[in-house]
FIDRENVO-678595 format. One line per 5 residues: their letters; for each residue x, z, y of C-alpha. Coordinates in Angstrom, 1 decimal, m for minus. Each point is the difference from the previous one (the first is absolute). Layout:
N
A = X/Z/Y  ...
//
This chain:
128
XXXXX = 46.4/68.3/m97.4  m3.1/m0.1/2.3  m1.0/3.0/1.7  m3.4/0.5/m2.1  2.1/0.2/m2.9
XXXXX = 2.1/3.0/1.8  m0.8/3.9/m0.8  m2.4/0.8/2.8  3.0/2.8/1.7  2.4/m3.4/m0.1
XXXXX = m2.1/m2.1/2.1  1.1/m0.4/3.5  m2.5/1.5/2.6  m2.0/m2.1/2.3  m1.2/2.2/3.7
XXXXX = m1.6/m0.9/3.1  2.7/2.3/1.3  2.5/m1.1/2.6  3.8/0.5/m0.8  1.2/3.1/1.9
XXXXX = 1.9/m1.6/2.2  m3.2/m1.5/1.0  m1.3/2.7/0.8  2.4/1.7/1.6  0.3/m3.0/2.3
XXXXX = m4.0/m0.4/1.0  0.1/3.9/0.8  2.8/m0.5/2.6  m2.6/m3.0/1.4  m3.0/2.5/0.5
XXXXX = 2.5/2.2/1.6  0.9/m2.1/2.7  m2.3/1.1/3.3  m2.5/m2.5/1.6  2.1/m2.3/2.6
XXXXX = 3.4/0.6/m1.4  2.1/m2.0/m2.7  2.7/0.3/m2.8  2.3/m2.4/m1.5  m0.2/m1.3/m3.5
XXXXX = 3.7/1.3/0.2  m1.3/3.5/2.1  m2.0/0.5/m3.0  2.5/m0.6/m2.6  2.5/2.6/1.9
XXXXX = m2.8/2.5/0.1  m0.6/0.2/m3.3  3.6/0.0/m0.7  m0.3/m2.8/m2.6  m0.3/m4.0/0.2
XXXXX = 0.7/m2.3/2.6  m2.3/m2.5/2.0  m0.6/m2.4/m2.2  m1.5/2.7/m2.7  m2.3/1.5/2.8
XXXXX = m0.7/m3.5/1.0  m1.0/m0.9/m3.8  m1.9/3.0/0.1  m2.1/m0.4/3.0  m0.7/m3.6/m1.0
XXXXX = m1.9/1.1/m3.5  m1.6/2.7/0.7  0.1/0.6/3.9  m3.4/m1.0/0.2  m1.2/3.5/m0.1
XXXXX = 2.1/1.8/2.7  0.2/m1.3/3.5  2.9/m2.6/m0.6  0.4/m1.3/3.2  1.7/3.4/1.3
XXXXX = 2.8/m1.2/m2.7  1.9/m2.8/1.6  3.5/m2.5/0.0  2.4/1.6/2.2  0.1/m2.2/2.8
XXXXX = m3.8/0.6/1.0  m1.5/m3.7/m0.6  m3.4/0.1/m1.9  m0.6/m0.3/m3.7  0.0/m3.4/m0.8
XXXXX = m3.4/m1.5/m0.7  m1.6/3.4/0.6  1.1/m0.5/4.0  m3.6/0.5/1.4  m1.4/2.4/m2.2
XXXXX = 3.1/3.1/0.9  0.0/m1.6/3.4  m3.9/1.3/m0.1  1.2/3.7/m1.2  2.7/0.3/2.2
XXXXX = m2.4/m1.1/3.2  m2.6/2.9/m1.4  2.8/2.6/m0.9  1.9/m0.5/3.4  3.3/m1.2/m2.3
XXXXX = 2.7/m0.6/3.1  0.3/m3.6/0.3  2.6/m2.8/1.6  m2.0/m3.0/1.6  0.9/m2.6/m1.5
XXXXX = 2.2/m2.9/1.5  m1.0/m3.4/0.7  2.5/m1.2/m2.6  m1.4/2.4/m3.0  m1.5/m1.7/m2.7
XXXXX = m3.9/m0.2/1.0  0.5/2.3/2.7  m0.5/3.7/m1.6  1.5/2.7/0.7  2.3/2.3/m1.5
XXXXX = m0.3/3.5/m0.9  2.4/1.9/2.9  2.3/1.6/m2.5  1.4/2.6/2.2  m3.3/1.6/0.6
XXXXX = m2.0/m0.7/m2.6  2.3/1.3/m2.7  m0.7/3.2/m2.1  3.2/1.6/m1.2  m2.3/2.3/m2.7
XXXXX = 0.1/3.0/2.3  m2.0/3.2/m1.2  1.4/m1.5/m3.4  m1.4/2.5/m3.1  2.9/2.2/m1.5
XXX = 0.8/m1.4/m3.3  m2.2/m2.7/0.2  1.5/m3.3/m1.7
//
């Protein structure tokens, strides 16, 4: 049976909406203050729900939006491919930084975890 030929209330809906989750997700990025950071997994425990690899998924489809690069791996190194582009926000947000060493891969620097991570003070009350 082809969807024409289903009752209009038994056809499946078709949005421009993002899944909740999505949302929920992008909010926490716009959250994040100018030269700090949180961790695909940061994200995921903040919202109480998901793990990395969910924000990750997230961030890669519709992260476009909301300032991605202040979501980031866990061990500081740059997005991959998008290297030069966060390295730009970070330099004009003041995002705490590790110079790189002579052995890193093209010589840029990583994010200086320590300092430059946001643990969601100031967090909303019942916000997830």
């Amino acid at each position: 049976m082809s969807e024409q030929s289903l009752p209009d209330d038994a056809r499946p809906e078709y949005t421009d909406a993002l899944p909740e989750y999505a949302e929920r997700v992008l909010e926490v990025a716009e959250l994040i203050p100018p030269g700090r950071v949180m961790t695909y997994g940061d994200v995921a425990e903040w919202l109480e729900e998901g793990g990395p690899r969910q924000v990750g998924r997230v961030m890669a489809l519709y992260g476009g939006a909301v300032p991605w690069w202040r979501v980031v791996r866990a061990d500081g190194t740059l997005l991959p491919g998008h290297e030069l582009r966060a390295l730009d926000h970070y330099r004009a947000e003041g995002t705490p930084l590790k110079q790189a060493s002579r052995a890193a891969q093209g010589h840029l620097p990583r994010l200086d975890m320590k300092r430059a991570r946001w643990d969601g003070g100031g967090r909303a009350e019942g916000h997830t």
